[in-house]
Every structure is written in structure tokens, then in C-alpha cells.
C-alpha positions in Angstrom: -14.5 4.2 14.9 -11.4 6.0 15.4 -8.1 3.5 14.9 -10.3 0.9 12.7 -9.3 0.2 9.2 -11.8 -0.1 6.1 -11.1 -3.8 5.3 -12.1 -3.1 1.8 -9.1 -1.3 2.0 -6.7 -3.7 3.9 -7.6 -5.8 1.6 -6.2 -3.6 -1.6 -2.9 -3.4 0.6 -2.8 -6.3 0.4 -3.5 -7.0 -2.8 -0.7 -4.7 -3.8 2.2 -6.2 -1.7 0.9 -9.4 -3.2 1.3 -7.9 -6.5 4.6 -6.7 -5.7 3.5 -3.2 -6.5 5.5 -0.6 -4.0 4.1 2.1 -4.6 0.6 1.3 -4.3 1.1 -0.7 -1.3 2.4 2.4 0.6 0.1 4.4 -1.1 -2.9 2.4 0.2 -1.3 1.7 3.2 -0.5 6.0 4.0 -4.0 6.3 2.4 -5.4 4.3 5.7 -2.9 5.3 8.1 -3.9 9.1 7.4 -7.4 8.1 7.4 -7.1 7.2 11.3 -6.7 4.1 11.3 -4.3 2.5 14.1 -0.9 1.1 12.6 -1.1 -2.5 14.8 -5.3 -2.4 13.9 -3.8 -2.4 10.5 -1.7 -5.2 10.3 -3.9 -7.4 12.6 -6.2 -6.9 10.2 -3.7 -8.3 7.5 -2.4 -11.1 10.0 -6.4 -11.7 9.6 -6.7 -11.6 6.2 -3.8 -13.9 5.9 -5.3 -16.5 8.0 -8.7 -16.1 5.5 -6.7 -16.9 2.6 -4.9 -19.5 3.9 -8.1 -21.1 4.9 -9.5 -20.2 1.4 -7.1 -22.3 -0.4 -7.3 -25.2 2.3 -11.2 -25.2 2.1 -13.0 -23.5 -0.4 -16.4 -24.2 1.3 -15.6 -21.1 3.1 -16.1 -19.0 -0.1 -20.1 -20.1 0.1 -20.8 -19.2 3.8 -23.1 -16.4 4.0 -21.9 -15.3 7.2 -19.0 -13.7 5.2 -19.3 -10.5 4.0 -19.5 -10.4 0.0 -16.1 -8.0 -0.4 -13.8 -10.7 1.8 -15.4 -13.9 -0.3 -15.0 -12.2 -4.0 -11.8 -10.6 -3.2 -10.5 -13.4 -1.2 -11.1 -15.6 -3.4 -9.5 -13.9 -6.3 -6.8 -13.1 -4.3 -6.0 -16.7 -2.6 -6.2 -18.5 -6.6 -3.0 -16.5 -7.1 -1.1 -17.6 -4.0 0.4 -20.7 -3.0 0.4 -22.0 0.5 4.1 -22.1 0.5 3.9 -18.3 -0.4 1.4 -17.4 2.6 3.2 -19.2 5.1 6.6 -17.3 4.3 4.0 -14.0 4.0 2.6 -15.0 7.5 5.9 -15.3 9.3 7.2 -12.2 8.0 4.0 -10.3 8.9 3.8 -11.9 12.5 7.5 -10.9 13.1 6.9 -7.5 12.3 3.7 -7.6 14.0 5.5 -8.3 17.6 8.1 -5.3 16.5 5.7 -3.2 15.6 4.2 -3.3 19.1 7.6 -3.1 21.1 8.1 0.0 18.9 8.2 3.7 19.7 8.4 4.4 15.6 5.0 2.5 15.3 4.9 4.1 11.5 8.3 3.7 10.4 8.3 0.2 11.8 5.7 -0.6 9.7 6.3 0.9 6.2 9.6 -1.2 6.2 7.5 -4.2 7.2 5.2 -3.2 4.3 8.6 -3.2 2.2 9.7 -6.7 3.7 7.0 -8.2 2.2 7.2 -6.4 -1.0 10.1 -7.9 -1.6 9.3 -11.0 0.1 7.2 -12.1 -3.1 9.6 -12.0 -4.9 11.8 -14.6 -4.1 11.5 -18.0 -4.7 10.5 -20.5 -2.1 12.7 -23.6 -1.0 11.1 -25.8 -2.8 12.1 -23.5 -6.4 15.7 -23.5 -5.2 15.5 -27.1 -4.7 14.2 -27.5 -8.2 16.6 -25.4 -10.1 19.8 -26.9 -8.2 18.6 -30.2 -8.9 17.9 -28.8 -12.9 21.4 -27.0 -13.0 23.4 -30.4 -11.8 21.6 -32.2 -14.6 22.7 -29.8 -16.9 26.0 -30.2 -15.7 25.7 -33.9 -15.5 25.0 -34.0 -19.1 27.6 -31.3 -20.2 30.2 -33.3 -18.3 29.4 -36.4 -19.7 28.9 -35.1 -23.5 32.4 -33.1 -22.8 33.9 -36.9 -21.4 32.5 -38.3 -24.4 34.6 -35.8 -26.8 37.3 -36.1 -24.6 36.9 -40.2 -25.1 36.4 -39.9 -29.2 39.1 -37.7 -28.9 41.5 -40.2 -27.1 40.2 -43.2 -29.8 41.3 -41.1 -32.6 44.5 -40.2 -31.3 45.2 -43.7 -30.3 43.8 -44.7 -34.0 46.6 -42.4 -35.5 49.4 -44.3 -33.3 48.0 -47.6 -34.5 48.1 -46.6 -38.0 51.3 -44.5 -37.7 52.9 -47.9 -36.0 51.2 -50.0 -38.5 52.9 -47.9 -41.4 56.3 -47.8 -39.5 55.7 -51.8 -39.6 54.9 -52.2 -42.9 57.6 -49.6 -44.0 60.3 -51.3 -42.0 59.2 -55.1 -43.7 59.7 -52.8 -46.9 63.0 -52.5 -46.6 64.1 -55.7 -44.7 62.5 -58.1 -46.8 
């Protein structure tokens, strides 16, 4: 049917942008486009699909019903074992923004190959949660630096303070030396 997308293939898309593969993903994503296939069909399929893994990783009962076809449960499944939920939440607000602009938009197909880029690159970053984690690793680090450069700083400041004590101590015994 004219503006439907293969969901075999909606599912490679998004595979790719997953994978953080670019070229692919627009690629497979011009690949259905020229086939026929309606740009908003397209990514409310993916809004779909993104739901489906979600509920994969939150239940995975749903990979034994039978009432799902065989391509969404295999490739759903191998697909939602590599994602976190953190990841498909930031990947479902990003889709769903660009799902309202896409239909408010005269430039349906431009609109959506930079939404296709969006989440291309949206894999790639960290999630709060990382950030969190290595600002909490980098102040240890500099906790400890600080306290192992205080530490040289304090040997430092004993050894100095030992050389007055020993210089004052030799002054002392020098001047009972020569006034006896």
C-alpha cells in the first residue's frame, strides 16, 4: 500500500542509527523513502518500534507472544539487549520532537534526514547518569592528587623545619664552643 513502510526495513534504520552508522541509516532510510513510503508513516513506525523495545527490555514475556510477528521478536530482541532504558528514553524524546516538526513541516524530507542525523549523534553521548559518574571519578582524582601534593608539600615543610632545628642546634652548640 502506497505510503507504508516495510517494517523489516524500519527496523534496519533503526538498527543503523542505533549503531551510529550514518551512512547506512540514510541509506536505508532514502532506500524506503524512494520506495513510497510516507516520511511521518516512517517515523511512526520508529516512534513504534521504540515503544516495542522499551517494552522488550521492561518485560521480556513479550518476546514469547505468538501474536508478534517472528522479524519484530528476533530483531527486537537483539536489538533492545544492546540498549539501555536510559538510552531509549533520550532516543524517544528526540524522535517524538521531530515527529511533531516533521508534521508542521513543508520540507517533510529534509525535516526528517536531519532528525535521522539527530539521533545519529544522539548515541553517542553519554547519558546523565555517565556524566555524573565521571565528575564524581575526576574530583576523586583530584581529591587524592591534592592530598598526595599536601602531603609533599607537608614532608617538604618537616624537612625544612628539620634543617632550622639542626642548623639552630649547631649555631647552639658552636656558640657553647667558644664561650665555654
Amino acid at each position: 500500500m502506497l505510503g507504508l513502510a516495510d517494517r523489516g526495513n524500519i527496523f534496519d534504520l533503526m538498527d543503523a542509527i542505533l549503531n551510529g552508522d550514518a551512512r547506512t541509516a540514510l541509506k536505508i532510510y532514502n532506500k524506503i523513502y524512494q520506495a513510497g513510503a510516507d516520511v511521518v508513516m516512517i517515523f511512526d513506525e520508529m516512534l513504534k518500534i521504540t515503544h516495542f523495545l522499551t517494552q522488550l527490555k521492561i518485560s521480556s514475556k513479550i518476546k514469547d507472544d505468538v501474536f508478534i510477528p517472528e522479524l519484530e521478536r528476533t530483531k527486537g530482541k537483539e536489538m533492545s539487549e544492546r540498549i539501555s532504558i536510559p538510552v531509549l528514553g533520550r532516543f524517544w524524546q528526540v524522535l517524538f520532537q521531530g515527529y511533531q516538526e516533521l508534521r508542521q513541516s513543508i520540507h517533510a524530507f529534509l525535516v526528517s534526514e536531519m532528525i535521522i542525523i539527530r539521533l545519529l549523534f544522539l548515541s553517542d553521548l553519554p547519558s546523565p547518569q555517565d556524566l555524573i559518574r565521571k565528575i564524581k571519578n575526576y574530583e576523586n582524582k583530584m581529591d587524592q592528587y591534592l592530598s598526595k601534593q599536601n602531603l609533599d608539600r607537608v614532608k617538604l615543610k618537616i624537612r625544612e623545619e628539620m634543617k632550622n632545628a639542626i642548623k639552630k642546634e649547631n649555631n647552639f652548640a658552636d656558640r657553647q664552643k667558644k664561650n665555654p
